[in-house]
C-alpha positions in Angstrom: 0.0 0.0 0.0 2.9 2.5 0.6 4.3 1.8 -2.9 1.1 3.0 -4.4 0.9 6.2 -2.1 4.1 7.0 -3.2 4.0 6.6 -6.8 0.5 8.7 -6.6 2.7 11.4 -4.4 5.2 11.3 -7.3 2.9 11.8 -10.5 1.1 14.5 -8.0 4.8 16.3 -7.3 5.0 16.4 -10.9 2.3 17.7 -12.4 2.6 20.4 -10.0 6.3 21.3 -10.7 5.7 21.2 -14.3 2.3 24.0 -14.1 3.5 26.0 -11.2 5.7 28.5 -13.3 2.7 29.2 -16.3 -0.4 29.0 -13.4 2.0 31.6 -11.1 1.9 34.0 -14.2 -1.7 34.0 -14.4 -1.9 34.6 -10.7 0.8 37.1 -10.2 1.8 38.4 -13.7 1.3 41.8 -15.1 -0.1 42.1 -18.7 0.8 44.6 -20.8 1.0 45.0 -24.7 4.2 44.8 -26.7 4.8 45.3 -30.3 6.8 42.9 -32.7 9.7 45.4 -33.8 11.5 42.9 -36.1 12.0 38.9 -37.1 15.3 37.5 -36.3 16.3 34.9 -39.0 18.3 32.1 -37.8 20.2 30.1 -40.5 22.0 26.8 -39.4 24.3 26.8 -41.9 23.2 23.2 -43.6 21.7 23.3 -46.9 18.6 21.2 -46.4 17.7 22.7 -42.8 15.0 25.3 -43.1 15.6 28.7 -41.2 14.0 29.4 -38.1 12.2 32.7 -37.5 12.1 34.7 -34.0 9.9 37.8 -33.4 11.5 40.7 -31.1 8.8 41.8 -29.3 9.3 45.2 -27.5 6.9 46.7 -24.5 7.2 49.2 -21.8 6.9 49.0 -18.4 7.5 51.7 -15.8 8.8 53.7 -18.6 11.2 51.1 -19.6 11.8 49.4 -22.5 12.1 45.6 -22.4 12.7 43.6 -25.6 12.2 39.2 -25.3 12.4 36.6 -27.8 9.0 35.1 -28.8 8.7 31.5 -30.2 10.3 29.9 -32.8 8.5 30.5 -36.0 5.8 32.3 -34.4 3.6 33.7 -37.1 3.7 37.5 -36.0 4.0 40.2 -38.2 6.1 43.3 -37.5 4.4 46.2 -36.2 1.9 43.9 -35.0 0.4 43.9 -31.3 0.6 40.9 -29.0 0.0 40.6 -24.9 3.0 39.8 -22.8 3.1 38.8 -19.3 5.3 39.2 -16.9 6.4 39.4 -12.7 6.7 42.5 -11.7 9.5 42.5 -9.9 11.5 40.7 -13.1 9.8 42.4 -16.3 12.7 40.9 -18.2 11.6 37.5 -18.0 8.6 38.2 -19.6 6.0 35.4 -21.6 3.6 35.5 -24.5 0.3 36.1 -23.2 -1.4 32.7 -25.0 -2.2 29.5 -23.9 1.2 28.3 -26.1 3.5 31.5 -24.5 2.6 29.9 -21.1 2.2 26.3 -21.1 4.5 24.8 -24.2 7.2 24.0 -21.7 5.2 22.6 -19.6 3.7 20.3 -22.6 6.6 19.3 -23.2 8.2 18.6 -19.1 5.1 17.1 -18.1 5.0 13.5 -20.1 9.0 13.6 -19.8 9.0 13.4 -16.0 5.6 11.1 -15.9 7.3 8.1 -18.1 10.9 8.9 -16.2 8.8 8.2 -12.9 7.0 5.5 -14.2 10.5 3.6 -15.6 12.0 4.6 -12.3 8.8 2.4 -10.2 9.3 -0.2 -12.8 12.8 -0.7 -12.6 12.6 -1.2 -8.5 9.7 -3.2 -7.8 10.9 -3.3 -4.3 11.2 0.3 -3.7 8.9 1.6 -1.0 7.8 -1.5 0.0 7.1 -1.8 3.8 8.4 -5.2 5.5 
């Protein structure tokens, strides 16, 4: 029975590491607007790998100007608005405000670290077993 509770406390521990940061910026963050002010090409240098396009979004903040990298090939124009979100005590680390700004990391972390947990119970069937 204490196998089971701590596998359950383990996929709990995870899903909660992996949506703290994105649910913490829709608590906490500030939104403010920001313009894209240019799209960064980035060639890898191999003929049959396609370039990869970042948008340089700008916005202001305490009359400050903050500049962050959005997504890879996000389709944003220049001159175009978009929504950022950010701490306010870190503006600099700001996020696109959109549900893939905020939770593609987490997309990404959260079936990584559930089938990691799940080989790691698999592989020690003896683990957390109570004699």
């Amino acid at each position: 029975m204490q196998r089971i509770r701590a596998y359950k406390l383990g996929v709990f521990f995870i899903f909660f590491a992996t949506l703290f940061t994105p649910i913490s910026y829709l608590a906490l963050g500030r939104i403010e607007k920001g313009r894209v002010v240019e799209i960064i090409f980035e060639y890898s240098g191999v003929s049959v790998l396609p370039s990869s396009a970042f948008p340089r979004i700008e916005f202001k903040y305490q009359s400050q100007t903050y500049s962050m990298i959005g997504g890879e090939n996000d389709k944003l124009l220049v001159g175009e608005e978009i929504k950022v979100i950010f701490f306010n005590n870190n503006p600099a680390k700001a996020k696109i405000y959109s549900f893939w700004g905020l939770f593609i990391d987490s997309i990404i972390q959260l079936p990584l670290g559930l089938l990691i947990w799940w080989a790691f119970f698999k592989s020690y069937p003896k683990m957390f077993e109570s004699n």
